[in-house]
C-alpha positions in Angstrom: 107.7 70.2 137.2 105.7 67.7 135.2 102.6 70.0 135.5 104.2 72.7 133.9 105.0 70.1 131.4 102.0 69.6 130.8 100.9 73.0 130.3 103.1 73.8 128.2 102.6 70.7 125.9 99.0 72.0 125.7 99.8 75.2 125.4 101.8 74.2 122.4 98.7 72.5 121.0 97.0 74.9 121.1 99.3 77.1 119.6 99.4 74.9 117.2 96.0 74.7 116.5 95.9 78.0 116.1 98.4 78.1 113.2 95.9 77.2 110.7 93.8 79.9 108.6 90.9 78.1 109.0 90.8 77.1 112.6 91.4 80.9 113.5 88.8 81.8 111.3 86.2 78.8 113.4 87.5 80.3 116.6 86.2 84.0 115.3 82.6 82.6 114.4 82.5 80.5 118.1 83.5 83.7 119.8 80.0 85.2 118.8 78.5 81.9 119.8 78.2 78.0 119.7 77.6 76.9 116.1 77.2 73.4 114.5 79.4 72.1 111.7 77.2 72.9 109.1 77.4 76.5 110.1 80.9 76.3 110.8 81.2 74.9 107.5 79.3 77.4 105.2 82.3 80.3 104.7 84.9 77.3 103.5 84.9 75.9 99.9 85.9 72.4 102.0 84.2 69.4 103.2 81.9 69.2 106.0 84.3 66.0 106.7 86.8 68.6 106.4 85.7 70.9 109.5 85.1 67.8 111.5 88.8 67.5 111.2 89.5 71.2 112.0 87.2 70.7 114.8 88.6 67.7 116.1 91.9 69.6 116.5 90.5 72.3 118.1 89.2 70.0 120.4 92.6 68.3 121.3 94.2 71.3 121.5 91.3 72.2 124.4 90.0 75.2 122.2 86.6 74.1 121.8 83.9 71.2 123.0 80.8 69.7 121.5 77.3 68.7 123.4 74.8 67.4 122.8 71.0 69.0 122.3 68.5 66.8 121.0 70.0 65.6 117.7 72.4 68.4 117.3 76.1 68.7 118.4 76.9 72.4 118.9 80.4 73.5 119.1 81.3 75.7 122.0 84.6 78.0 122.7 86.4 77.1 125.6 87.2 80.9 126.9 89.5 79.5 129.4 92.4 77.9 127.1 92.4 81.0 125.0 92.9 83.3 128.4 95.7 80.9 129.1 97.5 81.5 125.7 97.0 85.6 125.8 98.4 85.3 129.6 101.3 83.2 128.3 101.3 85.9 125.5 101.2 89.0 127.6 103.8 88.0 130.3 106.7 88.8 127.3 104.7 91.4 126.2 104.8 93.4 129.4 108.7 92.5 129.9 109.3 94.1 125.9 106.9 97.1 127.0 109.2 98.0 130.0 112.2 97.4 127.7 110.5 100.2 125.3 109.8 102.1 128.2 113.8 102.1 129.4 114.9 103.1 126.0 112.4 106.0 125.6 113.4 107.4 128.6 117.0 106.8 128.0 116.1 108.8 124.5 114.4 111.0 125.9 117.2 112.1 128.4 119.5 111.9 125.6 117.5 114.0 123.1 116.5 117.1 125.3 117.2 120.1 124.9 119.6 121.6 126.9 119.4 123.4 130.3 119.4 127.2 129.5 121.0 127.4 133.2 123.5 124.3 133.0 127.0 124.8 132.0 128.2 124.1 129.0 129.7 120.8 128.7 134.0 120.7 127.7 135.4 118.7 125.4 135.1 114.8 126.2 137.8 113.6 128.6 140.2 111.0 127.3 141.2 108.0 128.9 144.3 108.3 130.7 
């Protein structure tokens, strides 16, 4: 039980993360590729100081990690924590889909057009 805690605290960080304009839009240029804060910085009209933040987020939240090459400090995507989150995601989705599913079938039953061969149906029956 406390694992799933766990999971879903982070799953809630990252969530949370995620809620931001600009950490979506980092998480769109590390999907192409690791990138350093200056790079990640050039779209924003905000602070290097200011990605660091965003990045540090990220980070908590398990999104993303830095190395270290030589005197840079890439960021990379973490692939892992995002296929958690669409998982997470995708198990309502699937339930809602099947829901649709039920209905248009139920629609579609209701909305055909007659049998040419059926009888035709009397008057509704009244409760006795």
């Amino acid at each position: 039980m406390s694992e799933n805690r766990g999971s879903e605290a982070d799953l809630n960080r990252a969530f949370m993360a995620l809620a931001d304009p600009v950490r979506r839009q980092i998480i769109a240029v590390l999907s192409r590729g690791p990138a350093t804060v200056n790079k990640l910085a050039e779209p924003f009209p905000i602070s290097k100081q200011a990605i660091s933040k965003h990045i540090q987020v990220l980070e908590q939240a398990g999104l993303v990690t830095r190395t270290r090459e030589a005197q840079r400090r890439p960021v990379h995507l973490v692939p892992e924590r995002l296929e958690a989150m669409t998982a997470w995601i995708d198990r309502y989705r699937l339930v809602k889909e099947s829901q649709f599913r039920s209905l248009d079938t139920l629609l579609d039953h209701d909305t055909a057009p007659p049998d040419p061969g059926a009888p035709a149906p009397g008057p509704p029956r009244r409760p006795s």
